[in-house]
N, C-alpha and C positions, 0 to 999 in steps of 0.2 A: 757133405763136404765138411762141416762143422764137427762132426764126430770125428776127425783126421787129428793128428797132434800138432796142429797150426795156428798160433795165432791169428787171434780174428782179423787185426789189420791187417796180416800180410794173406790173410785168404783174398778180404775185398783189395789191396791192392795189385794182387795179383792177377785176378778177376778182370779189374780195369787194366792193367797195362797189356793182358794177352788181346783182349775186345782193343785198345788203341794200337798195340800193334800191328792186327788183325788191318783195321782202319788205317795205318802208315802202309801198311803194302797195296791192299785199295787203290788208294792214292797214286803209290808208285809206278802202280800198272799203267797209270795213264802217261807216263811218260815216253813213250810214244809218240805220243800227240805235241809234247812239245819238241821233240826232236826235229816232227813235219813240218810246224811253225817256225821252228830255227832255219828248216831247208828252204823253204818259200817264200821266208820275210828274213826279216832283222828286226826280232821281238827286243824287249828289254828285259834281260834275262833277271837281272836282279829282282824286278816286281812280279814276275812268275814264280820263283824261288819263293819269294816272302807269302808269295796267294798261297803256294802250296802250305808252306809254314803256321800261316793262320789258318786255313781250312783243317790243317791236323788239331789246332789248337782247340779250335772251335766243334771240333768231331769230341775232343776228350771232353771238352764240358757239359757236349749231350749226352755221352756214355757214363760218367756218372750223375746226371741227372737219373738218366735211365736205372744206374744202378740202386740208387736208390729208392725209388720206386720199388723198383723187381725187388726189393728187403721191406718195406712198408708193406706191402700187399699179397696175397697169397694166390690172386688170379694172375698170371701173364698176360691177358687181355685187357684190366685195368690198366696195371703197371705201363703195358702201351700206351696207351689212351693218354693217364696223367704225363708220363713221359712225352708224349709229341706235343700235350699241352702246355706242358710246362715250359718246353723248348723252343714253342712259339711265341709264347710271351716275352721271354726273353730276347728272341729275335727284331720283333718290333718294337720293345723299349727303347731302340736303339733308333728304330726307323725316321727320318726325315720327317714323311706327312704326321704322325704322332708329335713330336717337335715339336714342329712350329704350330701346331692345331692347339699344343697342351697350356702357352702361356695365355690365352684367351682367358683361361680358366681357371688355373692353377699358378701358382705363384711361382718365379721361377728357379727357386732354389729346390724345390720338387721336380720341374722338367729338368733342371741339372744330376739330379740324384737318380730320374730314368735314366737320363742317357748314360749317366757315369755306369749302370748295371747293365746296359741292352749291351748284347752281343757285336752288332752292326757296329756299332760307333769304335768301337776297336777292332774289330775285322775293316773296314773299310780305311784306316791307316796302314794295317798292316799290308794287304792287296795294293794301294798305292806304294809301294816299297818302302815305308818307313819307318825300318824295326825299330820301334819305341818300347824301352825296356818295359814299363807303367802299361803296356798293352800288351806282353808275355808275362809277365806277374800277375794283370787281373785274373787272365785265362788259367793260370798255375791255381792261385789262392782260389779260385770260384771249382776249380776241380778238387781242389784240398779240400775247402767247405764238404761237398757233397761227398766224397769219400771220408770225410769225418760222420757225415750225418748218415750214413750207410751204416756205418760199424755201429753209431748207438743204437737206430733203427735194430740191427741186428743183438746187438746184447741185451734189449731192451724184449726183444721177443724171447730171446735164450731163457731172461731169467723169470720171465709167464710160466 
């Protein structure tokens, strides 16, 4: 694909927006499921809306984690591997029991500095329905990050 007359960002950003597209329709398909919810209860649609909204959000920050991996390593089997790794640490930086377990130990402008990076602790506002701008920008800059670090990854291999 590299050999195509494309620049390299807009190869990997294209890479990632067709996998998060790919990943918004996913998504979309389940709606179904809240229509059923609508018909049988009276959800609050606004905190469904925003679950859905951070679940996309949080999908694109795995897929370029993922992405770059799949550009750091030449197996697809690692690149998984590190990828689900990576995307679980992240997940629990965020997590509650880690939290309150970490000030025992650690000072707590370090458990502040987890939670500000886990994933959770901004997914879990935004699923409470509370679009806080600071919790769509981390997810934007944290996908920026890794699609920045994909492209050096990759030019850095180019020019081996």
């Amino acid at each position: 694909m590299l050999t195509l007359p494309v620049r390299l960002r807009d190869a990997v950003l294209g890479k990632f927006l067709a996998a998060w597209a790919l990943m918004g329709i996913a998504l979309a398909l389940t709606f179904p499921i809240w229509i059923t919810v609508n018909y049988l209860g009276d959800p609050d649609n606004g905190v469904i809306f925003a679950a859905y909204l951070g679940s996309w959000f949080m999908a694109g920050g795995f897929l370029a984690i993922g992405s770059c991996m799949s550009a750091a390593t030449k197996n697809s089997v690692i690149a998984f591997i590190l990828t689900v790794s990576l995307c679980f640490i992240f997940v629990i930086m965020g997590s509650p029991i880690l939290l309150e377990a970490f000030p025992a130990w650690m000072p707590q402008v370090v458990v502040d500095a987890f939670a500000a990076m886990g994933f959770l602790t901004h997914y879990d506002s935004i699923a409470k329905g509370v679009l806080d701008i600071r919790d769509l920008l981390f997810f934007a800059a944290f996908i920026g990050a890794w699609l920045f670090a994909s492209a050096i990854v990759i030019e850095i291999k180019k020019a081996n």
